[in-house]
C-alpha positions as CSV (number, residue, x, y, z in Angstrom):
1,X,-3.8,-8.8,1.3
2,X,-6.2,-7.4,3.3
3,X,-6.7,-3.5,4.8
4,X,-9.3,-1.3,6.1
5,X,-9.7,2.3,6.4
6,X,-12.4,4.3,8.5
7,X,-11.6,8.2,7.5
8,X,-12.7,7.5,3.9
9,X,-14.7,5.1,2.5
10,X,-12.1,3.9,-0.1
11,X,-11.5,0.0,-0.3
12,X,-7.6,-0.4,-1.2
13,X,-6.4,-4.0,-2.9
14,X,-3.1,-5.4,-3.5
15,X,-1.7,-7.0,-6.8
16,X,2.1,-8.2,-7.1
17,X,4.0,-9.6,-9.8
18,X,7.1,-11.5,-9.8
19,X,9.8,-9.6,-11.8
20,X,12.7,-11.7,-13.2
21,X,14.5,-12.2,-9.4
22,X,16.2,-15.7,-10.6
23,X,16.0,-17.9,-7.5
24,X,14.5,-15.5,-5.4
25,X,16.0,-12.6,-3.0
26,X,17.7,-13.9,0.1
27,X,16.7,-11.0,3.3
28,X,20.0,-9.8,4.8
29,X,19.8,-10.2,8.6
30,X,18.7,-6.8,9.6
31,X,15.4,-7.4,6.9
32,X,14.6,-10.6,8.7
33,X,15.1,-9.5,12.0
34,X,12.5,-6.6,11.6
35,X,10.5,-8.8,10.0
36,X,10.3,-10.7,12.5
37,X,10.1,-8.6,15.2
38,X,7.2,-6.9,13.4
39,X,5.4,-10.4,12.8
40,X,5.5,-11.3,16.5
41,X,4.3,-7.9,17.7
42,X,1.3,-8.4,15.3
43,X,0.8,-12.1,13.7
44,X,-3.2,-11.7,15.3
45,X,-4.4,-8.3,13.8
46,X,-2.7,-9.1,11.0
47,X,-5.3,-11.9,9.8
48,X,-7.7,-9.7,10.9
49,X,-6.4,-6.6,8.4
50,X,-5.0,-8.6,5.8
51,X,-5.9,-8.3,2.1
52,X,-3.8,-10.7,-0.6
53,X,-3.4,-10.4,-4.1
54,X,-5.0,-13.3,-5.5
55,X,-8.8,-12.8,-6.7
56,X,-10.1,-15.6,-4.1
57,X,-9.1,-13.0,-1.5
58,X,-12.2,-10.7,-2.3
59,X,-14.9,-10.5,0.4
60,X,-16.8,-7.8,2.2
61,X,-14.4,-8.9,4.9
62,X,-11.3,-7.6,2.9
63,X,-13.3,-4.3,2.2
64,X,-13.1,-3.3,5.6
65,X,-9.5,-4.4,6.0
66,X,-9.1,-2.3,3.0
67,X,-10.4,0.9,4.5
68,X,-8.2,-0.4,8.0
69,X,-5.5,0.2,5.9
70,X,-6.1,3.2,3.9
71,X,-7.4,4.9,7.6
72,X,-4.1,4.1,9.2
73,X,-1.9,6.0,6.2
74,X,-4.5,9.1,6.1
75,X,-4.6,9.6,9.3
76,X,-0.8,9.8,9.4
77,X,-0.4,12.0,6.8
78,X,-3.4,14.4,8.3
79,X,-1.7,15.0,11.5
80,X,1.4,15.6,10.0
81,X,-0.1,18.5,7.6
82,X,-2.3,19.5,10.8
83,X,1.0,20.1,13.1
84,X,2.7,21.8,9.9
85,X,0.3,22.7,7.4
86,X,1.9,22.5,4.1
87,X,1.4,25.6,1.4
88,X,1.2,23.2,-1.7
89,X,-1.7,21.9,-2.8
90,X,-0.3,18.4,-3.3
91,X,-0.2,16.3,-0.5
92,X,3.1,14.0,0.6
93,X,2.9,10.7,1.9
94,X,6.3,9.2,3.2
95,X,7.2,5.8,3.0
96,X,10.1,3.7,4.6
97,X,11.8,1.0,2.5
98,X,14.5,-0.3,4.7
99,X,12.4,-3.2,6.1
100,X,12.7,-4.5,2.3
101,X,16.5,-3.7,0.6
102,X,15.8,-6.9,-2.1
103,X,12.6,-4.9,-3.5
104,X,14.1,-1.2,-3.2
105,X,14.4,-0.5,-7.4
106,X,10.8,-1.9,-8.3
107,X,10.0,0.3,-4.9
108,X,11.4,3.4,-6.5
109,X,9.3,2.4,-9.8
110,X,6.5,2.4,-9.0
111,X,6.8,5.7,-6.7
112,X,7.7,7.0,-10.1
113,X,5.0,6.0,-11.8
114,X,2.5,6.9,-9.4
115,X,4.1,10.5,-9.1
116,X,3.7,11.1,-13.1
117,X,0.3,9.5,-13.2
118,X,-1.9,11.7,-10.6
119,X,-1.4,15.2,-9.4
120,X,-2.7,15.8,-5.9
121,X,-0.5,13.7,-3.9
122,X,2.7,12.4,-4.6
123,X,5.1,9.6,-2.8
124,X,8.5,10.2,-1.0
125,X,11.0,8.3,0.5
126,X,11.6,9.5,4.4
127,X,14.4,7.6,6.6
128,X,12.3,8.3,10.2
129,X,8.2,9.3,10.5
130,X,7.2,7.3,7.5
131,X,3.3,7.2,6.8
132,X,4.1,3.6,6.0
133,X,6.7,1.2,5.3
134,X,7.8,-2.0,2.9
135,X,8.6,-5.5,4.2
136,X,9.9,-8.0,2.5
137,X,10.3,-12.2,3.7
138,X,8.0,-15.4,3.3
139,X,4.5,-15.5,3.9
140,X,2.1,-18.3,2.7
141,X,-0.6,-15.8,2.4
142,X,1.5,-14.1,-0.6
143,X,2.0,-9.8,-0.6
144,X,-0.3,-7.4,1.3
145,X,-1.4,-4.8,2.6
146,X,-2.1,-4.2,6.0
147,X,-2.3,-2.6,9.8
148,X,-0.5,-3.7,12.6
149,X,-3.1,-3.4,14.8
150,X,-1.9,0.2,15.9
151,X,-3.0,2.2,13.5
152,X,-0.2,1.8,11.1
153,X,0.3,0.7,7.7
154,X,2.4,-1.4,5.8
155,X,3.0,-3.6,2.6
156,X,4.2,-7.2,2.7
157,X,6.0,-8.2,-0.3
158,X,6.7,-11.8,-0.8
159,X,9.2,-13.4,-2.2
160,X,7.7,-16.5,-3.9
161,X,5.0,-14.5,-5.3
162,X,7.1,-11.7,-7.0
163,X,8.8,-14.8,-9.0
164,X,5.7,-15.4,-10.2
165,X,4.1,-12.2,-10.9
166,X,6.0,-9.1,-12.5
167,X,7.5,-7.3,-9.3
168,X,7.0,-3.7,-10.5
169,X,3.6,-4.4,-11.0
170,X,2.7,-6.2,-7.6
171,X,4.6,-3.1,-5.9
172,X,2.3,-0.7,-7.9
173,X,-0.8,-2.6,-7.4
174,X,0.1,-2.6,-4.0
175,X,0.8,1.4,-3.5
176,X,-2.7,1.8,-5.3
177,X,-3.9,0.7,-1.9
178,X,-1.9,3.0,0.0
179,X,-3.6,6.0,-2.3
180,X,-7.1,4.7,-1.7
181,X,-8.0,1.8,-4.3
182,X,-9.7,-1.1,-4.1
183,X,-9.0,-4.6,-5.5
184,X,-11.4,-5.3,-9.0
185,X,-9.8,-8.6,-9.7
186,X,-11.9,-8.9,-12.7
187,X,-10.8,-6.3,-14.6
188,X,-8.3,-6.7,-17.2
189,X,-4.4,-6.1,-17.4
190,X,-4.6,-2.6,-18.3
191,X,-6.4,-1.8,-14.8
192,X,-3.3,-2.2,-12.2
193,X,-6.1,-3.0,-9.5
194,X,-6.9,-6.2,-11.3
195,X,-3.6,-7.5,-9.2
196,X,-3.5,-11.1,-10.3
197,X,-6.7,-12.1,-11.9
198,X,-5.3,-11.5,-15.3
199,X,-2.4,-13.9,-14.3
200,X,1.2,-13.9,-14.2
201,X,1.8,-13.1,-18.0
202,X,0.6,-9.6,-17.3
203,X,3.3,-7.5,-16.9
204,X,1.1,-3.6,-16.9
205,X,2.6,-1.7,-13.6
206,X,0.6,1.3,-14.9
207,X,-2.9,3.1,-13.4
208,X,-5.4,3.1,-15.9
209,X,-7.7,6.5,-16.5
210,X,-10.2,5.6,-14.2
211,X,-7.4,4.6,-11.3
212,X,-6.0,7.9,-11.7
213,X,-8.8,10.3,-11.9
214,X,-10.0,8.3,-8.4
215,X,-7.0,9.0,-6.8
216,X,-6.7,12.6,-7.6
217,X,-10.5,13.0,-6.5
218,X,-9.6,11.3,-3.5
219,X,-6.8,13.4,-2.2
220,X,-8.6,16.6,-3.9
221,X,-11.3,16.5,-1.7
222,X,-11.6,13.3,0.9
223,X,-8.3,14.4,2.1
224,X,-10.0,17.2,3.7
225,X,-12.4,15.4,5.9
226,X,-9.5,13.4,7.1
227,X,-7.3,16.3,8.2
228,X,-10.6,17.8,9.9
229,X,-11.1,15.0,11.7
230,X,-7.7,14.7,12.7
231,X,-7.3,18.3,13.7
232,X,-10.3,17.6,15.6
233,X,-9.3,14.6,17.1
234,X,-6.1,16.8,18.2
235,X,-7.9,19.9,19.6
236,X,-9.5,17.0,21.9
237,X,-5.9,15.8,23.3
């Protein structure tokens, strides 16, 4: 998976795993049509802002994608807390998981997990005005993250990779993006940004230390350059 970000200079990566899903997840007709329509609309700028979850997908190329992706989610969030600033210290980011029904509980898990593990941002679901949103279907490229070329986010989860890899993890790995990691496919199992390089026997949905001091710096304090330049960018309007 690929995405890039420009408001902060945070790479984001994407690791999935393949929780027991037997034969795999069928998309109901309303998944596949938005699917669809969504791939059509933005096949190109996909490639272009696409970073997977297998280690051969690291590249100074994916780096940008990375901060692509990270850009498009900040920049959503900043102009919501610019139009109605927020009195908590905490920041929100939405999400939309209707585009994929099969992956809703491992969805929901890892928003969990995330919320417990850091302390200056936290994830909700929101039915319209989403920062981002989940898809689900069949991609040879595997799960991603990525833009769709106008300035918003999403994560691609894929079916034949989440019956390889544990499904809970690849969401989480995946969401780590969306919060402002990078992919460090070296590291071991206990870092969720490893994604896949420790292989499919590693089941670890969890951010390690490092992961989650990172995050909480990052929303602590790059946040606010991203709602300045979004408040700017809206005085300009």
């Amino acid at each position: 998976m690929r995405i890039s970000l420009r408001l902060l200079s945070t790479a984001v990566g994407l690791g999935l795993t393949a929780a027991v899903l037997g034969t795999g997840p069928a998309a109901t007709d309303a998944a596949l049509q938005t699917q669809g329509a969504r791939t059509a609309a933005a096949q190109a700028q996909d490639r272009a802002a696409h970073v997977g979850y297998q280690p051969s997908a690291g590249s100074g190329e994916d780096a940008r994608a990375n901060r692509a992706f990270f850009e498009a989610v900040i920049r959503s969030v900043a102009e919501k807390r610019a139009a109605a600033p927020a009195s908590t210290a905490a920041v929100t980011v939405y999400y939309s998981a209707a585009g994929a029904p099969s992956f809703r509980a491992q969805i929901s898990r890892s928003t969990r997990i995330w919320n417990g593990s850091v302390s200056n941002v936290r994830l909700a679901e929101r039915s319209s005005g989403a920062d981002f949103a989940y898809y689900e279907g069949n991609d040879s490229r595997g799960s991603y993250a990525s833009t769709d070329g106008h300035g918003n986010g999403y994560i691609f989860l894929d079916y034949r990779q989440n019956q390889q890899y544990d499904s809970t993890r690849v969401t989480a790995h995946e969401t780590g993006h969306v919060l402002g990691l990078p992919d460090h496919y070296s590291g071991p199992c206990s870092e969720l940004m490893s994604g896949g390089g420790p292989g499919p026997s590693c089941t670890n949905a969890y951010p390690n230390a490092n992961e989650r001091g990172r995050v909480n710096q990052l929303w602590a304090y790059g946040f606010q350059a991203a709602l300045d330049k979004a408040l700017q960018k809206t005085s300009q309007r």
